[in-house]
Backbone bond lengths (Angstrom), bond angles and torsions (degrees), N, CA, C in turn:
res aa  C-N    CA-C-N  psi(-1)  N-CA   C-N-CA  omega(-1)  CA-C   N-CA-C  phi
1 X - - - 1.462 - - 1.527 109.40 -
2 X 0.862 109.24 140.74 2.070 129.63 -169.97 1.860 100.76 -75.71
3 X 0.921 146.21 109.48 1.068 172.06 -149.19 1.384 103.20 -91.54
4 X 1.429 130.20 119.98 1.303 138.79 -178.54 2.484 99.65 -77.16
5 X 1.084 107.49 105.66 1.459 117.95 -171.19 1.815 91.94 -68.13
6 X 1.415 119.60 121.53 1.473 118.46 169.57 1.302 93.80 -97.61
7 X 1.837 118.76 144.21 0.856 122.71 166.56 1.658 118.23 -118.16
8 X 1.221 100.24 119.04 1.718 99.76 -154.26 1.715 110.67 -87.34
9 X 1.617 115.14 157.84 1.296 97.21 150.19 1.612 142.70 -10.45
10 X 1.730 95.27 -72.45 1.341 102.63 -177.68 1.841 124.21 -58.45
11 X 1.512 113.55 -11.08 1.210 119.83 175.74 2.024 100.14 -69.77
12 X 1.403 101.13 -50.24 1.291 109.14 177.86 1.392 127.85 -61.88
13 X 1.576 107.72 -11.72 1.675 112.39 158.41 1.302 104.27 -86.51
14 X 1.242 121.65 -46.71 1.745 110.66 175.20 1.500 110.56 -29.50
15 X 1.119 94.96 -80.82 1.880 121.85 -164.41 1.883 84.08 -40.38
16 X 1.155 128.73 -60.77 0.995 111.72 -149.08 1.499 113.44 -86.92
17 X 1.033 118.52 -5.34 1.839 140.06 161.44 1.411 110.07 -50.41
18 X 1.981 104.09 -65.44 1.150 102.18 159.09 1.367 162.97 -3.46
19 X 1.657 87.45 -65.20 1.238 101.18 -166.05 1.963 107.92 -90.34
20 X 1.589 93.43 -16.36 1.340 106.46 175.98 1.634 111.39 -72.36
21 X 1.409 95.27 -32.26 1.850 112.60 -168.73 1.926 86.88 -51.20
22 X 1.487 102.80 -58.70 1.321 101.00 -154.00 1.657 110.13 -68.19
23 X 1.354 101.98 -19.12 1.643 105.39 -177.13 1.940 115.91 -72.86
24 X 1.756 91.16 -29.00 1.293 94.58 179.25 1.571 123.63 -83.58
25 X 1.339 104.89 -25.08 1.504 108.45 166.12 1.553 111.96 -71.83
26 X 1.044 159.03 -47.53 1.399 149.68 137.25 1.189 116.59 -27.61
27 X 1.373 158.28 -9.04 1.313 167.09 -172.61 1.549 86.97 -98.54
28 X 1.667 114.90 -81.60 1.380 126.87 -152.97 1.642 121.78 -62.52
29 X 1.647 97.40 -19.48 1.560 117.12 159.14 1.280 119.80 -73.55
30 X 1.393 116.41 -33.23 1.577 130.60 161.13 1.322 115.18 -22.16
31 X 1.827 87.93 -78.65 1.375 117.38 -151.77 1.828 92.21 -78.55
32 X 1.419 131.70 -44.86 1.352 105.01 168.01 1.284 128.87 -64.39
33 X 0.897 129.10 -32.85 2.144 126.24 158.29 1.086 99.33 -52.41
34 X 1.415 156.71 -35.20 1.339 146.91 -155.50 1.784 84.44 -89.82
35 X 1.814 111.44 -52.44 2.279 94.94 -148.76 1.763 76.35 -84.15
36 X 1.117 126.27 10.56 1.946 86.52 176.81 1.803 102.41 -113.66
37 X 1.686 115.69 5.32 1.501 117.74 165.18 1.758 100.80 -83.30
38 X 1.460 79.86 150.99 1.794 96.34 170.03 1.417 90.50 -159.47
39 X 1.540 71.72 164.94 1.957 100.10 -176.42 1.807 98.78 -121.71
40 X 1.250 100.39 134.98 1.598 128.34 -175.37 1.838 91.97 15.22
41 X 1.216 106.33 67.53 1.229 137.25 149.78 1.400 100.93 73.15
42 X 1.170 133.25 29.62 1.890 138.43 -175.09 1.715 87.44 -111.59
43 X 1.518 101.89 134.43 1.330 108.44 167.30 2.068 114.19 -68.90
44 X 1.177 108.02 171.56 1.917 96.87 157.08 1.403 93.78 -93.34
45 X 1.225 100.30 167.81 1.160 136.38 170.04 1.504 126.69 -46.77
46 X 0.682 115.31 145.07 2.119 120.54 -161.81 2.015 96.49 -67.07
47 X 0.893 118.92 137.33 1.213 150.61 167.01 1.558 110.27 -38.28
48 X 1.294 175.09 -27.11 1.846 140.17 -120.25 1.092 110.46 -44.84
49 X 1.473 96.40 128.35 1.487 127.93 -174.98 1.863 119.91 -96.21
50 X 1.206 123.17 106.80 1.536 112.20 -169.63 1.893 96.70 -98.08
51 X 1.016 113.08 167.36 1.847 113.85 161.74 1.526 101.45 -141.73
52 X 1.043 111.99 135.27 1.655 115.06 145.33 0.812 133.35 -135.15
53 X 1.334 129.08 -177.96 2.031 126.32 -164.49 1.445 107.03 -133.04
54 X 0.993 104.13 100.17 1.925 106.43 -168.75 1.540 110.98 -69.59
55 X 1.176 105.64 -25.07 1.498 110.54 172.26 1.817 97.89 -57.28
56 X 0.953 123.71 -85.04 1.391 131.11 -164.37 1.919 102.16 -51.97
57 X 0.922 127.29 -23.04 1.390 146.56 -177.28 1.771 97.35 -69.47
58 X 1.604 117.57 -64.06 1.010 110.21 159.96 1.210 142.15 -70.34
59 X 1.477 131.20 -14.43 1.183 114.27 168.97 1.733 99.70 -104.84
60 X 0.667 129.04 46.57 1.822 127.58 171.74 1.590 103.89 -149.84
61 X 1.565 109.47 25.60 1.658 94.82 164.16 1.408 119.13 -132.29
62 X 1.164 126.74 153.45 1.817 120.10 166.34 1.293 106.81 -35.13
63 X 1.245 135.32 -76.30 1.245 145.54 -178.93 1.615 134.31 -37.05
64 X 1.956 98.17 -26.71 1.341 100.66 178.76 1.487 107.89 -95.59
65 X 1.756 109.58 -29.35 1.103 103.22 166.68 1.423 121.04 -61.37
66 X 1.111 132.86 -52.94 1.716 131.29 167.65 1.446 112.95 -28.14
67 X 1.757 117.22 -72.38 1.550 115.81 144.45 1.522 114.67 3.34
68 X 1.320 117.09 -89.13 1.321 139.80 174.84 1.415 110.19 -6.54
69 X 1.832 88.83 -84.53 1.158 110.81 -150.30 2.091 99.16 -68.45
70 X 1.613 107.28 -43.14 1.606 93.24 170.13 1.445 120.14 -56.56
71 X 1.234 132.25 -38.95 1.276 121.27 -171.96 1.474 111.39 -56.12
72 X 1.813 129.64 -37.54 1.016 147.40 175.27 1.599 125.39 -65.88
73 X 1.372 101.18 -22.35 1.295 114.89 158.04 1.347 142.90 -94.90
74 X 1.319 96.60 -15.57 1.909 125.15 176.49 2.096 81.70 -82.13
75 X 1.285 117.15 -67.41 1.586 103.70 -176.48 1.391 142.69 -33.86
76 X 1.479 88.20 -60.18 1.715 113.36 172.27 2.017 108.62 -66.04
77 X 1.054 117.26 -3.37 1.646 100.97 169.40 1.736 86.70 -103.77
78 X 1.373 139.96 -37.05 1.371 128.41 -162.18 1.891 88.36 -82.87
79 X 1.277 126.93 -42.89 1.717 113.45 -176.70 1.717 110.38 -48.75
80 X 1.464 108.68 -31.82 1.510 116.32 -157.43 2.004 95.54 -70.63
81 X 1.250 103.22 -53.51 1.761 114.31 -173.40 1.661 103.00 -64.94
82 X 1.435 114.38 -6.81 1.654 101.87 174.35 1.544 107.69 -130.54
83 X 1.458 103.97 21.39 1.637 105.85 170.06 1.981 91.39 -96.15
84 X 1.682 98.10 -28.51 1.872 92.85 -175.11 0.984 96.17 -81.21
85 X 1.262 144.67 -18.90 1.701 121.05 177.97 1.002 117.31 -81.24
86 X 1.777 119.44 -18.04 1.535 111.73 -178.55 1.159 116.97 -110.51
87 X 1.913 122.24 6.53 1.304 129.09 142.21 1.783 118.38 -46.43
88 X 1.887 97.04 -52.61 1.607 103.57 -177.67 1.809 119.22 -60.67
89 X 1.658 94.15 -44.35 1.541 104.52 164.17 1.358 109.42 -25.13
90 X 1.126 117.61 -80.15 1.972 142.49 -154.78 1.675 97.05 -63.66
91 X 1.438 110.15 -44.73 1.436 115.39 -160.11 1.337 78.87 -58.69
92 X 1.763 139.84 -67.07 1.408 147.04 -148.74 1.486 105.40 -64.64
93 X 1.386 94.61 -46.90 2.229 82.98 172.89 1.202 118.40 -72.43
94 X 1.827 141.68 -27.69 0.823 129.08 172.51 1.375 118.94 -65.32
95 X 1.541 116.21 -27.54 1.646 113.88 173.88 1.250 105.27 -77.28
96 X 1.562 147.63 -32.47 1.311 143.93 178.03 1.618 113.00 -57.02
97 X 1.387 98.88 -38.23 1.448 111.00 171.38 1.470 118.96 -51.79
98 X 1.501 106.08 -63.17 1.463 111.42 -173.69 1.447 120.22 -77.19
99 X 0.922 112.20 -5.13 1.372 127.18 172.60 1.715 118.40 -107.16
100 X 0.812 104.37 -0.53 1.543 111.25 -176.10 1.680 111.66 -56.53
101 X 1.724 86.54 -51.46 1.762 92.80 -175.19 1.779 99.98 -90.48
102 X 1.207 129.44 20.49 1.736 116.87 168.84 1.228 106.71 -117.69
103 X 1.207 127.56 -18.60 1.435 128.98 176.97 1.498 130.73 -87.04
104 X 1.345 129.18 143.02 1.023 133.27 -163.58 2.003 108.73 -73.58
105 X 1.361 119.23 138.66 1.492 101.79 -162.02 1.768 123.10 -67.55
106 X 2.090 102.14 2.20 1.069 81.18 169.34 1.688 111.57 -75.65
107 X 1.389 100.77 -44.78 0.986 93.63 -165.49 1.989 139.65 -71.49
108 X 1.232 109.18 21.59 1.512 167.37 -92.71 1.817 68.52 -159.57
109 X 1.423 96.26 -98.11 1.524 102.83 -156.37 1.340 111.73 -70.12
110 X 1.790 128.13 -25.56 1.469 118.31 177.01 1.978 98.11 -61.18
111 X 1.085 127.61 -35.96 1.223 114.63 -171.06 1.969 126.98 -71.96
112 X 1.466 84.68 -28.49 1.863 112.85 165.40 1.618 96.45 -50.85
113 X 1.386 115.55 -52.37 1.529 128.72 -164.62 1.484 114.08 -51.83
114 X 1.628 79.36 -58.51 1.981 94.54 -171.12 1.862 92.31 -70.76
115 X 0.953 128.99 -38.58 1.380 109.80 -179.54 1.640 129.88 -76.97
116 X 1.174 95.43 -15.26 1.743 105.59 165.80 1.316 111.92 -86.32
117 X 1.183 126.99 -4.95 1.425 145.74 177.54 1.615 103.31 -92.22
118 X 1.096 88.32 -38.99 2.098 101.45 176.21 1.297 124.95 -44.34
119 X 1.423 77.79 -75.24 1.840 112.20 157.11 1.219 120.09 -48.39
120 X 1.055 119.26 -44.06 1.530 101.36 174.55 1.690 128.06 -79.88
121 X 1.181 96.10 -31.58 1.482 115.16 163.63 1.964 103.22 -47.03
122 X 1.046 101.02 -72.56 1.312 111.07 -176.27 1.475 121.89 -60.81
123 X 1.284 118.11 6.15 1.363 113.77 177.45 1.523 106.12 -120.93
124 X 1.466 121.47 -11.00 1.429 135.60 170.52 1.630 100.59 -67.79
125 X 1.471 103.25 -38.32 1.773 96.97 -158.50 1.816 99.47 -81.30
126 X 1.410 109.47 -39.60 1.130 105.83 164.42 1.609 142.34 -28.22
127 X 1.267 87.74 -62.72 1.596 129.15 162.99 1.910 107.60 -55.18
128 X 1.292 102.16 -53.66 1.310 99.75 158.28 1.804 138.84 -57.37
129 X 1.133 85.56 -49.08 1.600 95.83 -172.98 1.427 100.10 -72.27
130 X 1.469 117.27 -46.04 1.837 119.13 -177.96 1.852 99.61 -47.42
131 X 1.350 113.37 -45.82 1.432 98.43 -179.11 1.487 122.94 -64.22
132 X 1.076 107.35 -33.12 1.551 118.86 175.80 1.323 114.87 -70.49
133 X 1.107 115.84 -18.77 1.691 115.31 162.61 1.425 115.68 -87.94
134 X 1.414 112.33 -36.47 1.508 132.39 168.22 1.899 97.80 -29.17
135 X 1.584 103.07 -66.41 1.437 127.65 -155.61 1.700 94.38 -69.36
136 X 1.154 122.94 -59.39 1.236 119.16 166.73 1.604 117.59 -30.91
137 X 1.356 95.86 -72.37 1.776 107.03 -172.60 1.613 90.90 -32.87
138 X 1.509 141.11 -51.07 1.231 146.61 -117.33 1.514 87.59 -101.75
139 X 1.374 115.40 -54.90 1.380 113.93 172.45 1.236 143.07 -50.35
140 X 1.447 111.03 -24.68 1.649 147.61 -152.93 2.096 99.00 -93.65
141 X 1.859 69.64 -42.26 1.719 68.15 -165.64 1.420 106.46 -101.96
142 X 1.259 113.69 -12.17 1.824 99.27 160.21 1.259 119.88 -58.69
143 X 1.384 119.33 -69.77 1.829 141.63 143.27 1.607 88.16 8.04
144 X 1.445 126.85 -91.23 1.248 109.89 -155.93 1.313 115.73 -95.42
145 X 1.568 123.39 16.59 1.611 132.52 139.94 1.068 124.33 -47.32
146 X 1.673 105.46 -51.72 1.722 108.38 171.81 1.330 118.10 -51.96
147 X 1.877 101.92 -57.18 1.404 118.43 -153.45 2.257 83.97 -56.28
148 X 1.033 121.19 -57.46 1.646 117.75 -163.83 1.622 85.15 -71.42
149 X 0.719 146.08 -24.81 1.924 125.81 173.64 1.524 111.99 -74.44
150 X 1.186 117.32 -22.08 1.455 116.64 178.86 1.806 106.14 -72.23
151 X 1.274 98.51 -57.63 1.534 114.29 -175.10 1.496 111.97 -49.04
152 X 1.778 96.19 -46.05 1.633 94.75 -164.78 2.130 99.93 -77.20
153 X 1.032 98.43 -31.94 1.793 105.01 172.27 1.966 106.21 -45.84
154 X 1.671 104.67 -52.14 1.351 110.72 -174.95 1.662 110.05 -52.78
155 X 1.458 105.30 -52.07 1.416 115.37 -167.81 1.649 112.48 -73.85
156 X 1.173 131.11 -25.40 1.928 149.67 155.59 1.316 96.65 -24.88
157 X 1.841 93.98 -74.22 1.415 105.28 -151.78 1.455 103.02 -70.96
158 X 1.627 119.41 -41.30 1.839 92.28 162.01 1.297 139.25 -73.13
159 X 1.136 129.06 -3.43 1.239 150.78 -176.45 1.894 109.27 -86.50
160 X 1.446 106.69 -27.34 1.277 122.48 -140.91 1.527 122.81 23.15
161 X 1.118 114.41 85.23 1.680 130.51 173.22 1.479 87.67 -65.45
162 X 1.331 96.37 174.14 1.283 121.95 139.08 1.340 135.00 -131.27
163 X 1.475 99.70 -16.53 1.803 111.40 171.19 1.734 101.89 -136.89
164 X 1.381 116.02 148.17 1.253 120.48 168.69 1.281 87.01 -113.31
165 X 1.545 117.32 151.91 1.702 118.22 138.76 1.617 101.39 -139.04
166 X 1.640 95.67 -163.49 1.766 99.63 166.15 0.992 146.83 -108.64
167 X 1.247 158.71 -125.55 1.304 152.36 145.10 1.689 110.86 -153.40
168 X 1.238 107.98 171.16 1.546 110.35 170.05 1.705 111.93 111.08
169 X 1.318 106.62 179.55 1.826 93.58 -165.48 1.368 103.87 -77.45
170 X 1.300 127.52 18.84 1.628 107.56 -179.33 1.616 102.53 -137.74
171 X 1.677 110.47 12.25 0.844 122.17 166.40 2.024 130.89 -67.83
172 X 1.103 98.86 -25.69 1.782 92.50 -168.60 1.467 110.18 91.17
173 X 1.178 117.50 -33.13 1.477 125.30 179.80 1.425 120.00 -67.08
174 X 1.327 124.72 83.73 1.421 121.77 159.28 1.720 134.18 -49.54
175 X 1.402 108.76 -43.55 1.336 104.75 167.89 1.136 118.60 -154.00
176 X 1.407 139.71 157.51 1.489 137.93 -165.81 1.883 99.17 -156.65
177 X 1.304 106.84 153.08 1.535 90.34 171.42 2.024 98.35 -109.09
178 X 1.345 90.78 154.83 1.380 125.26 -174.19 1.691 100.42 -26.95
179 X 1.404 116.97 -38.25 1.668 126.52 -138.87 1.632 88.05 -103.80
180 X 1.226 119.81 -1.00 1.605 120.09 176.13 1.666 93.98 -92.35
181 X 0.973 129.56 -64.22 1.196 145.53 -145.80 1.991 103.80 -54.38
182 X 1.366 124.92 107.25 1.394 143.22 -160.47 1.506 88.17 -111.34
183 X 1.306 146.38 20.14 1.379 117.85 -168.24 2.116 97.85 -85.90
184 X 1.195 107.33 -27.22 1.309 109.93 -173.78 1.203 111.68 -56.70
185 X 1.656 124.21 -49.47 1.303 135.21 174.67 1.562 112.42 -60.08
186 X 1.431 122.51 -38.76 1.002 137.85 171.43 1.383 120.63 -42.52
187 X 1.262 97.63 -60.67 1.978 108.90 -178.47 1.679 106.02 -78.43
188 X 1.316 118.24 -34.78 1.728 127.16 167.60 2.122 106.77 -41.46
189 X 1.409 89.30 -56.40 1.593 92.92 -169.94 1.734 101.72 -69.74
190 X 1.210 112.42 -40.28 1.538 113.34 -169.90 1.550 107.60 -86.14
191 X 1.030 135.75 12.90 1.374 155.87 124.00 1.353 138.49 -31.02
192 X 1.396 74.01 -69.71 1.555 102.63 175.65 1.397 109.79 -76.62
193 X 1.068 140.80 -24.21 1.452 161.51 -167.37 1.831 90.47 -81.98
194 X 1.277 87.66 -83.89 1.875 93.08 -176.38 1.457 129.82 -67.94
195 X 1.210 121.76 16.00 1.001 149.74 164.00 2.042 117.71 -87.12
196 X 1.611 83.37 -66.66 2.065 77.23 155.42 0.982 126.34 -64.79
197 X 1.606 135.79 -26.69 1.203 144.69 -173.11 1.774 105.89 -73.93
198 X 1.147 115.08 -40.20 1.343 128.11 176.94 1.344 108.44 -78.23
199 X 1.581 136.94 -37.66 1.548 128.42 166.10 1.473 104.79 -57.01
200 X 1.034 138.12 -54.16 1.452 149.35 153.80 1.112 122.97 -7.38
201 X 1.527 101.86 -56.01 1.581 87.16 -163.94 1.856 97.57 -101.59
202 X 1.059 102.65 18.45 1.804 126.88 -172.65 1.001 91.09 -87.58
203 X 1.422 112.86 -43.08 1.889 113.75 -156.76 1.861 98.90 -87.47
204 X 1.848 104.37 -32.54 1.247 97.04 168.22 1.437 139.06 -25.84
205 X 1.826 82.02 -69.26 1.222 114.26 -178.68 1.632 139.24 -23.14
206 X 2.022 79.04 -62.01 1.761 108.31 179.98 1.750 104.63 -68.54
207 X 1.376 104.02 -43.02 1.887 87.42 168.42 0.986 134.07 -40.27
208 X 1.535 105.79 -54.82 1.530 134.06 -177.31 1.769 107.28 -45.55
209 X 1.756 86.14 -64.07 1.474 78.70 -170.55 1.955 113.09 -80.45
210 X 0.943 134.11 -4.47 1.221 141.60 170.14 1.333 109.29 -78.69
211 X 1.528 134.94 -36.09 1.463 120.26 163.96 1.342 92.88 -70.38
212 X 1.287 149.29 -61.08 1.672 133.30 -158.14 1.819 95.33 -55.83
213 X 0.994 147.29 -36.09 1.014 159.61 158.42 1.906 111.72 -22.38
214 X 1.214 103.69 -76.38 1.256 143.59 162.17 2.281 101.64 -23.42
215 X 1.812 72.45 -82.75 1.251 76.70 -177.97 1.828 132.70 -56.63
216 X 1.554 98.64 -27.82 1.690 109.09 -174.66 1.832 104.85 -77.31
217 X 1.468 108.43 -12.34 1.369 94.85 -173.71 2.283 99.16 -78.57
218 X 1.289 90.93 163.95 1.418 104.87 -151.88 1.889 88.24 -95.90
């Protein structure tokens, strides 16, 4: 039987490590072509260095939890439509089974038919739905790529960085000192961010349901 693929959080810190991995190695090549150029023999100017840890970024914010919690909810309605196909699956082999030795062999093999027909059906949708979560995951985690590129852009420019990168085991980053590291400020501002966003849509809410309110009284 074809295996319903969960795609977890932690795939979604990968992917999104990634994409940082590759942003930070182009940065850090930057910034060394930049401190070993000079002009008529004057170095540039010293570097500020930021780090953060997107892992901890995502699970310590409004936003990653939301993340979270949609990706987990986009799953669990596609797990439910391929737990019924592979209830019907099983139901069809256990009757092929018991019937194997009472039935005549055509009819023996029209039932082999419809169930290889089953199966195949059921491993397309699989195949289907895994992409559609695929596409999700993809959406989920750009969405809150931006939302942490906006923040970490806000906090640079007061800080005046000059390079952000990341940290963590899938980072590339061997060592950083403590006094670079912005992820605290990071998750503070994006907090605070998803926090209004969530009174908001609170305040939505109570309209919403207070005109339906409105309207049902007689």
């Amino acid at each position: 039987m074809i295996s319903y693929v969960h795609l977890t959080v932690w795939s979604i810190v990968k992917l999104f490590n990634m994409g940082i991995v590759y942003l930070s190695i182009v940065l850090c090549l930057s910034m060394l072509l930049s401190s070993c150029a000079s002009v008529n023999g004057e170095s540039q100017s010293e570097i500020v260095v930021g780090v953060i840890d997107p892992q901890q970024i995502l699970e310590e914010t409004v936003q990653g939890q939301r993340l979270s919690d949609k990706l987990k909810a986009f799953m669990k309605d596609r797990q439910i439509l391929v737990e019924l196909e592979q209830k019907e699956l099983r139901d069809l082999e256990d009757e092929l089974r018991a019937q194997r030795t009472v039935i005549s062999q055509s009819a023996r093999e029209l039932k082999e038919e419809h169930f290889r027909q089953k199966m195949a059906t059921y491993q397309q949708k699989v195949a289907d739905l895994n992409r559609e979560v695929q596409d999700k995951q993809r959406e989920l985690q750009n969405e809150f790529r931006r939302e942490v590129g906006e923040i970490i852009t806000e906090i640079a420019s007061d800080r005046n960085l000059g390079l952000v990168i990341e940290s963590g085991s899938n980072s590339g980053t061997l060592f950083h000192r403590d006094s670079w590291d912005i992820s605290a400020q990071v998750i503070e501002a994006m907090n605070r961010v998803g926090n209004e966003t969530n009174t908001q849509i609170d305040d939505t809410n109570d309209q919403i349901d207070n005109a339906y309110d409105d309207v049902a009284e007689p």
